[in-house]
ChimeraX commands (.cxc) that place a marker at each C-alpha (Angstrom):
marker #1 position -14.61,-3.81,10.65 radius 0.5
marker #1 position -14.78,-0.81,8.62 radius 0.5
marker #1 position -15.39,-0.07,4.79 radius 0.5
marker #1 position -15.02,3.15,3.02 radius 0.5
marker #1 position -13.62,4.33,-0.91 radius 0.5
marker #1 position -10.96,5.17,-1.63 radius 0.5
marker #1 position -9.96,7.21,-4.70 radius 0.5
marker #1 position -6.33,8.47,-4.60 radius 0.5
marker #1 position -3.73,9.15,-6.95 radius 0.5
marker #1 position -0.09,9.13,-7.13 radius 0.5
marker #1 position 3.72,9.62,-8.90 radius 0.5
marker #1 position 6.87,8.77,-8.42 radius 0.5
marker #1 position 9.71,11.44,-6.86 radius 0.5
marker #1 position 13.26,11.45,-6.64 radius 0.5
marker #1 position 15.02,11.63,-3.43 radius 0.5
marker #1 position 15.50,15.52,-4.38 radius 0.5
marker #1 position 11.93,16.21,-5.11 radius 0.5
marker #1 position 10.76,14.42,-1.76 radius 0.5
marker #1 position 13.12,16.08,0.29 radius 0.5
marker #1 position 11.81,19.52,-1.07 radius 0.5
marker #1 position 8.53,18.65,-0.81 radius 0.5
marker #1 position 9.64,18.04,2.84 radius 0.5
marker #1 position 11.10,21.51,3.39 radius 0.5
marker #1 position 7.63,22.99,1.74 radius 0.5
marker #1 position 5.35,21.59,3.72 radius 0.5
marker #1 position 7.85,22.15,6.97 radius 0.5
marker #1 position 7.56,18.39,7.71 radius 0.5
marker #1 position 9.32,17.67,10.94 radius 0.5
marker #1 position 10.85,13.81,12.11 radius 0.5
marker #1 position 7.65,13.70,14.74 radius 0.5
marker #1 position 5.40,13.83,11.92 radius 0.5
marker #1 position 6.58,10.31,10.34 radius 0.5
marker #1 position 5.46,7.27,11.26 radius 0.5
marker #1 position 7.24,3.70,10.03 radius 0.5
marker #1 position 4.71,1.51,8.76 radius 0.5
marker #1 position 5.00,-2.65,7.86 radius 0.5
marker #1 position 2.90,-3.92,4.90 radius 0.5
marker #1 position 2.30,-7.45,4.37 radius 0.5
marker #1 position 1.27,-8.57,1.24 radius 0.5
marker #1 position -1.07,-11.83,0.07 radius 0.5
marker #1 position -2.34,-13.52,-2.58 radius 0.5
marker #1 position -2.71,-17.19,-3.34 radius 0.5
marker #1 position -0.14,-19.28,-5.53 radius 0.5
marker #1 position -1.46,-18.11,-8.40 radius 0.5
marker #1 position -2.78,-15.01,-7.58 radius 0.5
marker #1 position -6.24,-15.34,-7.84 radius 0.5
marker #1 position -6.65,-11.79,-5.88 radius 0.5
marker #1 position -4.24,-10.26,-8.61 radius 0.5
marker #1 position -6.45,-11.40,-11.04 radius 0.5
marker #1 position -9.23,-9.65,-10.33 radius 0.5
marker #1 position -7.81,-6.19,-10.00 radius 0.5
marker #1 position -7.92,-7.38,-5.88 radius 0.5
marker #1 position -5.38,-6.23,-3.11 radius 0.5
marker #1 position -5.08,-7.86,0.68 radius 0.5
marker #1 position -2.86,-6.49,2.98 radius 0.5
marker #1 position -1.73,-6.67,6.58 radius 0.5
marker #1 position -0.31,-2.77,8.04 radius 0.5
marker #1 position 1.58,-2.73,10.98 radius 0.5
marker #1 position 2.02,0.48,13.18 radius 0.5
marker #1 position 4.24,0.60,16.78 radius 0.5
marker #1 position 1.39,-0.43,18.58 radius 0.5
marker #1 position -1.69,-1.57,16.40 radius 0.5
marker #1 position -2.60,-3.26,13.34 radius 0.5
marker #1 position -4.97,-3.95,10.69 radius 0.5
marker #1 position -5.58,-5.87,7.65 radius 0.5
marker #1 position -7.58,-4.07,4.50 radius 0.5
marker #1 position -8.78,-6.05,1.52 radius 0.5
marker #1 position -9.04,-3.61,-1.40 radius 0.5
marker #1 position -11.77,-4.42,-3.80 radius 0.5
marker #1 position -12.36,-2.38,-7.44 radius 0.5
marker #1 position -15.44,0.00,-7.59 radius 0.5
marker #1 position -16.43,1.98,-10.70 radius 0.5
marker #1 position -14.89,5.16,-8.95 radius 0.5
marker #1 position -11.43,4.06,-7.14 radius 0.5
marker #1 position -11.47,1.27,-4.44 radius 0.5
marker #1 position -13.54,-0.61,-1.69 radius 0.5
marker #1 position -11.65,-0.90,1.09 radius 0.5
marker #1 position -12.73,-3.47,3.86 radius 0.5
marker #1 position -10.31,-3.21,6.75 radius 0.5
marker #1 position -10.32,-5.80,9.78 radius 0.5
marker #1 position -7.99,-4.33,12.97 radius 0.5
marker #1 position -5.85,-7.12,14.44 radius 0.5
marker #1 position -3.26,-7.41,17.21 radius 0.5
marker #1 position 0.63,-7.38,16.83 radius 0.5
marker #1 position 0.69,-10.79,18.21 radius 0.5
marker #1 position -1.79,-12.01,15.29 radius 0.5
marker #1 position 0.35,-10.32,12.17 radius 0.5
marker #1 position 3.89,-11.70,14.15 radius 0.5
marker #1 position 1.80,-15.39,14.07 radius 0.5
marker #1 position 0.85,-14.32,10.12 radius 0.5
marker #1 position 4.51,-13.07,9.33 radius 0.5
marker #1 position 6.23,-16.72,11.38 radius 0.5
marker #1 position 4.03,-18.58,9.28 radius 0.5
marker #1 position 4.06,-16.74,5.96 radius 0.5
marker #1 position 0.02,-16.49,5.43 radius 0.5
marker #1 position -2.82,-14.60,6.25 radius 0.5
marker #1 position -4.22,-14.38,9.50 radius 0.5
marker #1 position -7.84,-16.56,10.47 radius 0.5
marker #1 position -8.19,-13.41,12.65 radius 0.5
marker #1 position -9.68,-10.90,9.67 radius 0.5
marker #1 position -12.75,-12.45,9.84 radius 0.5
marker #1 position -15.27,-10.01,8.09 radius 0.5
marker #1 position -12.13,-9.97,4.50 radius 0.5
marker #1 position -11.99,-13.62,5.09 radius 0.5
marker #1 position -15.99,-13.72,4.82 radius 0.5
marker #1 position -15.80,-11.57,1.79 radius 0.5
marker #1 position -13.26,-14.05,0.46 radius 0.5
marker #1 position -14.90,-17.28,0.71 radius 0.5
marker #1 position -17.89,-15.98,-1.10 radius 0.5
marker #1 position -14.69,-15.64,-3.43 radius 0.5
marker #1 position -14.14,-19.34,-3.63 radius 0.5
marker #1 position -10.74,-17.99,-1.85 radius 0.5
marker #1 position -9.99,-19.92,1.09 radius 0.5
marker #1 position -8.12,-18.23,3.86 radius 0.5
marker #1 position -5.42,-21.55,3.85 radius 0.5
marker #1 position -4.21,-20.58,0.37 radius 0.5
marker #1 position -3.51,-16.97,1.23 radius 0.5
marker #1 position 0.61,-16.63,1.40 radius 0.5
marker #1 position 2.61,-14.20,1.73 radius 0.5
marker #1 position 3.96,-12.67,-1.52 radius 0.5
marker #1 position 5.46,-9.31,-0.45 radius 0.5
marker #1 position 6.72,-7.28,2.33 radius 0.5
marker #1 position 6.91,-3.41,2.02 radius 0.5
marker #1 position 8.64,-0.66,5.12 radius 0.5
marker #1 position 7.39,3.36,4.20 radius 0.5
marker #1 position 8.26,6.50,6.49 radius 0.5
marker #1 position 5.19,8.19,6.04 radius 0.5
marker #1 position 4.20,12.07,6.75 radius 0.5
marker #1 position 0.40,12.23,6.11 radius 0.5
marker #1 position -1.66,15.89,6.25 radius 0.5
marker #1 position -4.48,17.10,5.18 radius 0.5
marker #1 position -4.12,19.82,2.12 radius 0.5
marker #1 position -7.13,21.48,0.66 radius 0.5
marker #1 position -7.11,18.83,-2.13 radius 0.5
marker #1 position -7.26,15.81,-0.02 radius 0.5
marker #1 position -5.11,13.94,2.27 radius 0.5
marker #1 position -1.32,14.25,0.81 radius 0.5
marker #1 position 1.15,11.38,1.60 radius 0.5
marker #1 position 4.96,11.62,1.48 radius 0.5
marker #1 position 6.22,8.40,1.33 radius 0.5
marker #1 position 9.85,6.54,1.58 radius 0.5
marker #1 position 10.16,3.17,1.24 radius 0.5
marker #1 position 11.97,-0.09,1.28 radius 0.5
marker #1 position 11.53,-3.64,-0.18 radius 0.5
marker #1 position 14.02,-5.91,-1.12 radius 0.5
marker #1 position 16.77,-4.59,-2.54 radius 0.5
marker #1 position 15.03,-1.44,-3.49 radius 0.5
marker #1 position 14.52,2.24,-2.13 radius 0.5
marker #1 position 11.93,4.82,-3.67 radius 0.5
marker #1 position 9.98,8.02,-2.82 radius 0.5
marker #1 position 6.27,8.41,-3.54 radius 0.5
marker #1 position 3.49,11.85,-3.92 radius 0.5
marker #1 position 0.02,9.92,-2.81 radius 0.5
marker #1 position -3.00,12.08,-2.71 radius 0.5
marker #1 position -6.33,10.83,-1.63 radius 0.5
marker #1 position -9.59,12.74,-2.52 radius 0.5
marker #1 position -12.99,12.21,-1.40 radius 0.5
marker #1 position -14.54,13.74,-4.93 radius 0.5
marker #1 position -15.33,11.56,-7.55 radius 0.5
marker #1 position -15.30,13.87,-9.84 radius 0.5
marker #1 position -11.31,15.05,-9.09 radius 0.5
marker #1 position -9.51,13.63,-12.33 radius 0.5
marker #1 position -6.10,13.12,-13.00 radius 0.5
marker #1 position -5.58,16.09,-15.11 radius 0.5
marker #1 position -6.58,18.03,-11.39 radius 0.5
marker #1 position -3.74,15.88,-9.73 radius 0.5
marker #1 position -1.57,16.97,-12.68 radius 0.5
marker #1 position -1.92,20.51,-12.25 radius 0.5
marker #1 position -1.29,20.09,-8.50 radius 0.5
marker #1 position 2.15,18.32,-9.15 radius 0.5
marker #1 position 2.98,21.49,-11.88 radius 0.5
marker #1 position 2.64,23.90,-8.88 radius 0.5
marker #1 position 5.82,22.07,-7.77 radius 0.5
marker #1 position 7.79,21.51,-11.01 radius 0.5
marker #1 position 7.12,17.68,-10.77 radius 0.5
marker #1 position 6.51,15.51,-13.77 radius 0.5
marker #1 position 3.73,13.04,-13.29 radius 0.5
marker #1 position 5.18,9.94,-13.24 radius 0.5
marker #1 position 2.91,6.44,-13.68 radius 0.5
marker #1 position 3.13,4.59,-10.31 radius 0.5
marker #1 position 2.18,1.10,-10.17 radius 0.5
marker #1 position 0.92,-0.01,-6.46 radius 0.5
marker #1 position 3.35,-0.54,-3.62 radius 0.5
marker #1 position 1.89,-4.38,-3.84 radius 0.5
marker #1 position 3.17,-4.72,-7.38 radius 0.5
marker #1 position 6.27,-2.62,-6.82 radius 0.5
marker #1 position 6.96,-5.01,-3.58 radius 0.5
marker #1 position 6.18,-8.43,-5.05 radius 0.5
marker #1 position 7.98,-7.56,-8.54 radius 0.5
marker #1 position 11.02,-6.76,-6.62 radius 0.5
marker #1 position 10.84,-10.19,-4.47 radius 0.5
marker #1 position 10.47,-12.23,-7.57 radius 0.5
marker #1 position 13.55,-10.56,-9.35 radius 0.5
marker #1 position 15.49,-10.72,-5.91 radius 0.5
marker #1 position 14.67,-14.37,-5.57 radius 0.5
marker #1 position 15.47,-15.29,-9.13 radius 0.5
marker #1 position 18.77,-13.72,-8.38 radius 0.5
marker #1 position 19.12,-16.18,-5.58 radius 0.5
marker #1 position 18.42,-19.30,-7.29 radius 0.5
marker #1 position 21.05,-18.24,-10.22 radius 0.5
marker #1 position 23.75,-17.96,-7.59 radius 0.5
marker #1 position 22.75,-21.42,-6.17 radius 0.5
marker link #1:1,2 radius 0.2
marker link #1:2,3 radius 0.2
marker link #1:3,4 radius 0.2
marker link #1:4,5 radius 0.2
marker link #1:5,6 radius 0.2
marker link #1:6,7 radius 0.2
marker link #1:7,8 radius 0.2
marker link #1:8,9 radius 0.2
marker link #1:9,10 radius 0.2
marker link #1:10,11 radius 0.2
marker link #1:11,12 radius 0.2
marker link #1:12,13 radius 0.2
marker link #1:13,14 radius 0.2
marker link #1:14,15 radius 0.2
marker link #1:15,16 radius 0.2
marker link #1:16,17 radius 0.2
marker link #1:17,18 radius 0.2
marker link #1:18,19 radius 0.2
marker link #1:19,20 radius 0.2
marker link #1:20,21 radius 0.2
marker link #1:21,22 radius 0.2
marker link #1:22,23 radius 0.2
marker link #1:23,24 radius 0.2
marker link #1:24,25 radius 0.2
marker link #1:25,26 radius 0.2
marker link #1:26,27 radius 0.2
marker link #1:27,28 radius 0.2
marker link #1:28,29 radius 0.2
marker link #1:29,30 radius 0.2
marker link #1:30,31 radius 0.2
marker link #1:31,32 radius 0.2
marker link #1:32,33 radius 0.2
marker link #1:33,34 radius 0.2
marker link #1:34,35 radius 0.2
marker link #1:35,36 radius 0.2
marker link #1:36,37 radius 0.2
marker link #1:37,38 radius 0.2
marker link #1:38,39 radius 0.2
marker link #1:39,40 radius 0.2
marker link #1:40,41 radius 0.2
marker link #1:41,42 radius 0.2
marker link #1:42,43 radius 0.2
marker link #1:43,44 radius 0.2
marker link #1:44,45 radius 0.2
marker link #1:45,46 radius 0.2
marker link #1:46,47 radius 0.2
marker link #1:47,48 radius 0.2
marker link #1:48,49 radius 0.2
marker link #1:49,50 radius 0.2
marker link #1:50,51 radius 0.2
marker link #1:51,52 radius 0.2
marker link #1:52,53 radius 0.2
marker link #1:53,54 radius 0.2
marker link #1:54,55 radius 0.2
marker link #1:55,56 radius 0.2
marker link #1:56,57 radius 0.2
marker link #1:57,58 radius 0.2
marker link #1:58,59 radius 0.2
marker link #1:59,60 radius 0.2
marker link #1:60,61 radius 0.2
marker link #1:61,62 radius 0.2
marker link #1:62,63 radius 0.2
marker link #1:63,64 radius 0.2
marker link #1:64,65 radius 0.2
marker link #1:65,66 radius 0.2
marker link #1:66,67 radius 0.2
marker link #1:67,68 radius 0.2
marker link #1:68,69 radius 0.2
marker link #1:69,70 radius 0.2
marker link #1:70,71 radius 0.2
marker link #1:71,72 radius 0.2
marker link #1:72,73 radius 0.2
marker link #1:73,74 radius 0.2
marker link #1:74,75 radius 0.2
marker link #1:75,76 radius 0.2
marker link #1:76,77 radius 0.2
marker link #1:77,78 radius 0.2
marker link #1:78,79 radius 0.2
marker link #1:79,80 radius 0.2
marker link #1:80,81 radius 0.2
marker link #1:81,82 radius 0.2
marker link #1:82,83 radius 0.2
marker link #1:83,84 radius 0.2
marker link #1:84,85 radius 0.2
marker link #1:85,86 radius 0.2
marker link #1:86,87 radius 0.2
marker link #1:87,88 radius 0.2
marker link #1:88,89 radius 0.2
marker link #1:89,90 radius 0.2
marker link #1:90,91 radius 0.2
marker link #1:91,92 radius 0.2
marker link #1:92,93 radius 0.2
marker link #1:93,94 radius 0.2
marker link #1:94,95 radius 0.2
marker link #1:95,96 radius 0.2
marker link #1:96,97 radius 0.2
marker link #1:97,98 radius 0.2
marker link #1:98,99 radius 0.2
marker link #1:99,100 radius 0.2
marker link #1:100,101 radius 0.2
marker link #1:101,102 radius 0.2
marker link #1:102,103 radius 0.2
marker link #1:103,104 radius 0.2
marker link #1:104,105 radius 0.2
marker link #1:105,106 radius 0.2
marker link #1:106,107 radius 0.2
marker link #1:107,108 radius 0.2
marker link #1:108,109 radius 0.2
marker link #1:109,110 radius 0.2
marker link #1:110,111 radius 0.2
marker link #1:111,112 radius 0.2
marker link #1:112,113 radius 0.2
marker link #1:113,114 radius 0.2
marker link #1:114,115 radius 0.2
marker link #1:115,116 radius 0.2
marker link #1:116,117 radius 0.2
marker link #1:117,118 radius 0.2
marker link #1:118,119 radius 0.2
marker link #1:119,120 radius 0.2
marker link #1:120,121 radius 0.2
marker link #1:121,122 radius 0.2
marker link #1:122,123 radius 0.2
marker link #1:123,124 radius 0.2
marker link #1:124,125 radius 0.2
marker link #1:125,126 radius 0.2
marker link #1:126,127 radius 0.2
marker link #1:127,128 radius 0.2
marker link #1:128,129 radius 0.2
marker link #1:129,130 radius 0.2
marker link #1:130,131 radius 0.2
marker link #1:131,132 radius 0.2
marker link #1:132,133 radius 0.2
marker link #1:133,134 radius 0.2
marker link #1:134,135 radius 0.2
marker link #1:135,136 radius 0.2
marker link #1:136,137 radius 0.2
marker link #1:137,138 radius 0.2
marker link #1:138,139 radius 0.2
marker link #1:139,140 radius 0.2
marker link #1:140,141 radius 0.2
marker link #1:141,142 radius 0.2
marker link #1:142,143 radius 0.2
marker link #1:143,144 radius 0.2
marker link #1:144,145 radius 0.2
marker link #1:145,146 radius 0.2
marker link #1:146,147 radius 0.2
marker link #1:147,148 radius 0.2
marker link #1:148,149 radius 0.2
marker link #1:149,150 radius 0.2
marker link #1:150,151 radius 0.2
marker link #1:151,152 radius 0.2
marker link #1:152,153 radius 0.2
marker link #1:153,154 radius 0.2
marker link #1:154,155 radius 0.2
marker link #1:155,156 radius 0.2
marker link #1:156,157 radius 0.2
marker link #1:157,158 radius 0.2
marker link #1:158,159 radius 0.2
marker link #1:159,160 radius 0.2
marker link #1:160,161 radius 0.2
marker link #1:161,162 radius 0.2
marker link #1:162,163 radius 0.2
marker link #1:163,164 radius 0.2
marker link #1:164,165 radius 0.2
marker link #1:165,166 radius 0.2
marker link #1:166,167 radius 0.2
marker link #1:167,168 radius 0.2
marker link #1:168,169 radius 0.2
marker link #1:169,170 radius 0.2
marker link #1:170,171 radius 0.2
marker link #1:171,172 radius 0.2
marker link #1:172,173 radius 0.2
marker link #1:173,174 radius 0.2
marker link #1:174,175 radius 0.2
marker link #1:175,176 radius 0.2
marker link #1:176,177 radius 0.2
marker link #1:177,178 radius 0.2
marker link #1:178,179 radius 0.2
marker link #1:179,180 radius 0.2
marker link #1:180,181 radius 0.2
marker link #1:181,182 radius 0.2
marker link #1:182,183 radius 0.2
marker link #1:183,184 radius 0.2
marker link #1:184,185 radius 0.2
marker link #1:185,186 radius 0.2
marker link #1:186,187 radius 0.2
marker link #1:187,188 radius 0.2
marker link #1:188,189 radius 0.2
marker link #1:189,190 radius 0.2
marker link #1:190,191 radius 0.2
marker link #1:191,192 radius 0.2
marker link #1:192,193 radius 0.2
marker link #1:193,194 radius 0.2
marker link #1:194,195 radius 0.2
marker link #1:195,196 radius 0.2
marker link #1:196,197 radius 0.2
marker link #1:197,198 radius 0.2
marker link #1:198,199 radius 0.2
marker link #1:199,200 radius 0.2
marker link #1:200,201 radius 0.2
marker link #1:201,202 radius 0.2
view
């Protein structure tokens, strides 16, 4: 188990913007990695509720599941590592694994039980992460549902770095800042409007 904050900001980019960003930085294909996101919340998303975020991220060859939890300055994140076999068991079934057990502590002292955790969306980025003298910079491609964005993430370790800072830094490349809502709401917004879709073809 590990916990650390996280404070990180982001925008939106268009598959022209990412790509140059790509060229900039002199990103190359061994630099990506593919990663799977899991998304949970109960039935009526008592997580959601309270500003809350629980996720299971699987790599090629390990895994982990973070529960993100809101602090005054950005986020708590409590992250349990699990095996592949334990998120394919968590994916077959459709809920959260009994695995995590330090999140699903944290949880019951929620009143959340770990039997009412389901799976609400699933999320596939092509990540290149580096290390920039702002922070950590993310390019990020991704793909849920029936959808297909690109994404600037930057995560800082100062408190005090604002987003009029992370402004400035996307002005250095002619980018607009963009509001970006959380690849957890972007994900499970897109599976509700894909399965409404279904039900009014059936």
């Amino acid at each position: 188990m590990s916990e650390e904050i996280e404070i990180e900001f982001k925008s939106m980019l268009s598959q022209i913007e990412y790509e140059k960003l790509l060229r900039y930085y002199n990103i190359t294909d061994d630099q990506f990695v593919i990663q799977t996101n899991l998304y949970f919340d109960t039935a009526d998303f008592q997580l959601k509720q309270q500003g809350m975020g629980l996720r299971i991220r699987r790599f090629a060859d390990t895994a982990e599941a973070t529960l993100k939890v809101p602090q005054p300055v950005g986020l708590l994140e409590v992250t349990d590592k699990l095996t592949l076999t334990e998120v394919d068991q968590a994916l077959q079934k459709n809920q959260f694994t009994s695995e995590a057990t330090e999140i699903l502590a944290r949880l019951q002292s929620l009143n959340i039980s770990f039997s009412h955790l389901l799976l609400i969306g699933k999320l596939i980025t092509k990540r290149a992460e580096f290390t920039i003298p702002e922070g950590k910079l993310a390019l990020d491609e991704s793909w849920y549902s029936d959808q297909h964005d690109f994404e600037f993430e930057l995560e800082v370790l100062d408190p005090e770095y604002a987003e009029a800072d992370f402004e400035k830094l996307l002005k250095k490349f002619d980018l607009p800042f963009r509001k970006t809502q959380n690849k957890i709401v972007r994900a499970v917004t897109a599976q509700r409007e894909q399965d409404k879709e279904m039900e009014g073809l059936q």
